[in-house]
C-alpha positions in Angstrom: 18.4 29.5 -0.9 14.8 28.0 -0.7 14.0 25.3 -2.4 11.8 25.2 -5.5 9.5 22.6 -6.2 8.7 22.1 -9.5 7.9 18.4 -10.1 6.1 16.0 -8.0 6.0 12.6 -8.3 3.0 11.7 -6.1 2.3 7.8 -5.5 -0.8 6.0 -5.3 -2.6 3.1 -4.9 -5.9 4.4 -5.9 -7.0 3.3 -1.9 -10.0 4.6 -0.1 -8.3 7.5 0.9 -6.7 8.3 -1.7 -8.3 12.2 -2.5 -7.0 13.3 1.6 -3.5 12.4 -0.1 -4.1 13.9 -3.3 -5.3 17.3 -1.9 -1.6 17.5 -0.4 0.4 16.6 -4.0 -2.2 19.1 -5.5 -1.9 22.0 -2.7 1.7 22.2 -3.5 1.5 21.9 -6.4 -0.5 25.0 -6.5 1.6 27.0 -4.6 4.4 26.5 -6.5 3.0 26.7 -10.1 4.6 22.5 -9.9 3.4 20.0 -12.1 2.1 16.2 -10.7 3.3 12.8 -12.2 1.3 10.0 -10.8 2.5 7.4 -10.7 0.5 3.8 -9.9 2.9 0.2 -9.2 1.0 -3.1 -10.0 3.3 -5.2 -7.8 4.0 -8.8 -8.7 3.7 -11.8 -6.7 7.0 -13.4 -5.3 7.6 -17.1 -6.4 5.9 -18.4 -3.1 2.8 -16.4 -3.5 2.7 -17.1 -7.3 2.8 -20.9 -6.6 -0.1 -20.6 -4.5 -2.6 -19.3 -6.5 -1.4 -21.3 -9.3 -1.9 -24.0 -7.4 -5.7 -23.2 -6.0 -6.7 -21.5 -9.5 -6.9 -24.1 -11.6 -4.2 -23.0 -13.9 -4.8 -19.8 -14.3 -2.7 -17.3 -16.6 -1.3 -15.0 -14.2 0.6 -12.7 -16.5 -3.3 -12.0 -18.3 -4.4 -11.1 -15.2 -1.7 -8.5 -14.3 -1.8 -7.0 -17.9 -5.8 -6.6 -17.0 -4.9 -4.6 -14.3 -2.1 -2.4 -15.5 -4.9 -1.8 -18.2 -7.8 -1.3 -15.7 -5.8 1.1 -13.7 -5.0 3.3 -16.8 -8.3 3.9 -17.6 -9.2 4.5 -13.7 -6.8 7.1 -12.9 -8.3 9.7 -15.5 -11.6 8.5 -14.3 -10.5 9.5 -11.0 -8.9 12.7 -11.3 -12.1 13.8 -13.3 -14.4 13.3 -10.4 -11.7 14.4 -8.0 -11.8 17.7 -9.5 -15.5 17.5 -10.6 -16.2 17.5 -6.8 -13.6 19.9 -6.0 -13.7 22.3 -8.9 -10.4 24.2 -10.0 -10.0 25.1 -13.8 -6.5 25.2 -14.3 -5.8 21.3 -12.7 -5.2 19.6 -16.1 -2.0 22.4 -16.6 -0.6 20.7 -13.2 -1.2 16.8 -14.3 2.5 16.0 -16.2 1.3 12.7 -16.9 -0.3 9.5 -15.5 2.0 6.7 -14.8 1.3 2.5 -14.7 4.5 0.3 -14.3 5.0 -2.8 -12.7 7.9 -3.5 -10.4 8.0 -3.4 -6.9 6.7 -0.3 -5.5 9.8 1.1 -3.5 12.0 0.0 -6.2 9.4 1.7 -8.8 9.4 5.3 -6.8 12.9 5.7 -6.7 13.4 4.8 -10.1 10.8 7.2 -11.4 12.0 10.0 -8.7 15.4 9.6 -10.4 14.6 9.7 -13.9 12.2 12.4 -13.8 14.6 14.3 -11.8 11.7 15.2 -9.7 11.4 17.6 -6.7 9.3 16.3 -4.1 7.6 12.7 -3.7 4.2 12.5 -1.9 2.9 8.9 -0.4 0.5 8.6 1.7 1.2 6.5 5.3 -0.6 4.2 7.3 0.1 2.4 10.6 2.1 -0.5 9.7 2.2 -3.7 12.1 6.0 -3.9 13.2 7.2 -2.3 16.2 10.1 -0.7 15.2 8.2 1.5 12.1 4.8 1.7 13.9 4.0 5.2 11.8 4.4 3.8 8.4 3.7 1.1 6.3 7.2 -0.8 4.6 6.8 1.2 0.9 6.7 4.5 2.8 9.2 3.3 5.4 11.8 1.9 2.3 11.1 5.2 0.5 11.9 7.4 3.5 15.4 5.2 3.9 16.5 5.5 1.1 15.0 8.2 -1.0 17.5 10.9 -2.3 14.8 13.3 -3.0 12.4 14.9 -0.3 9.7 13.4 0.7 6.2 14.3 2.1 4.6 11.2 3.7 0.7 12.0 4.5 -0.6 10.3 7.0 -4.5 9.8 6.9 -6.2 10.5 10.6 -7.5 7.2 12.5 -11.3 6.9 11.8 -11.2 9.2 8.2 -12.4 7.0 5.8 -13.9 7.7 2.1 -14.6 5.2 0.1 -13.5 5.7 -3.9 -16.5 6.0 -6.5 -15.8 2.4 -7.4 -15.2 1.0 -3.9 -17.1 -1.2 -1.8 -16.3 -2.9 1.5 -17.5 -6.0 3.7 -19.8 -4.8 6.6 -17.8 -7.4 8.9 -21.0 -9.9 8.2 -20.1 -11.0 4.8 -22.5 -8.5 3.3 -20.8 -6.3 0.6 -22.1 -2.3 0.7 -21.6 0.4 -1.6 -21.4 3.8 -0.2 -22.0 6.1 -3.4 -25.0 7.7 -2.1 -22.9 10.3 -0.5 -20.6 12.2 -3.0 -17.1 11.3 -3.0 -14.1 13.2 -2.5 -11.5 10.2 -2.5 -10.5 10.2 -6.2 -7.2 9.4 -5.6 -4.7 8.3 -3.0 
């Protein structure tokens, strides 16, 4: 018997090529009248890292500065998907969003969890070239996912050179001068 896919948990990171990603979780779900969970993972800093920027911040509150980015990233992700589908029309999408997703955790950890207790059908992550030899295809979330996941899942990897840049992204030319590409439309909503 084939297998129906009903629910997707697709992952982000909200990254500059998030929308290539998206199209994939979306085309699927399409074709199998599925619904999408998104799902977003504000990961923490370990005790090392969190010692260091305590150390070089001056004090600063760190747990205020990850609720302002669960909270920023709750209000980008409709934001998101509206321009995602403003530039890339299709009526029905808000009958295929389940829901919208922020949890903190650690991002592996976080995907299975959700995977589990949604009893979902098919996870979709997008891949990038991570920088150890043995698991030169993916980068460690996709590569811990794909180890240990119980439920399918499709890994998208984004093509060398394709880059969009999200509506609210902007990037260092390599000459310390910050540019923002939104003169051309954008089609990376989500990743």
């Amino acid at each position: 018997m084939l297998p129906e896919v009903r629910k997707i948990l697709y992952c982000t990171q909200m990254g500059p090529n998030a929308a290539y990603v998206f199209r994939y979780a979306y085309s699927v779900a399409r074709r199998f009248d599925a619904r999408i969970t998104i799902l977003y993972v504000i990961e923490g800093l370990n005790r090392r890292q969190r010692a260091l920027v305590e150390r070089y911040s001056g004090g600063i509150d760190l747990s205020g500065v990850v609720d302002r980015a669960e909270d920023e990233a709750a209000q980008r992700l409709p934001r998101r998907l509206e321009e995602f589908f403003r530039l890339e029309p299709d009526e029905t999408w808000r009958d295929r969003i389940e829901e919208i997703v922020v949890v903190r955790g650690r991002a592996h950890e976080e995907i299975l969890s959700q995977a589990r207790s949604r009893g979902v059908d098919l996870v979709v992550i997008g891949a990038h070239r991570g920088p150890t030899l043995p698991s030169p295809m993916f980068g460690s979330t996709a590569r811990r996912l794909l180890e240990s996941s119980e439920t399918p899942v499709l890994t998208v990897r984004v093509p060398e050179g394709h880059r969009h840049l999200s509506m609210d992204d902007t990037y260092d030319d390599g000459q310390g001068a910050a540019i923002d590409d939104r003169s051309e439309p954008d089609t990376s909503a989500m990743e």
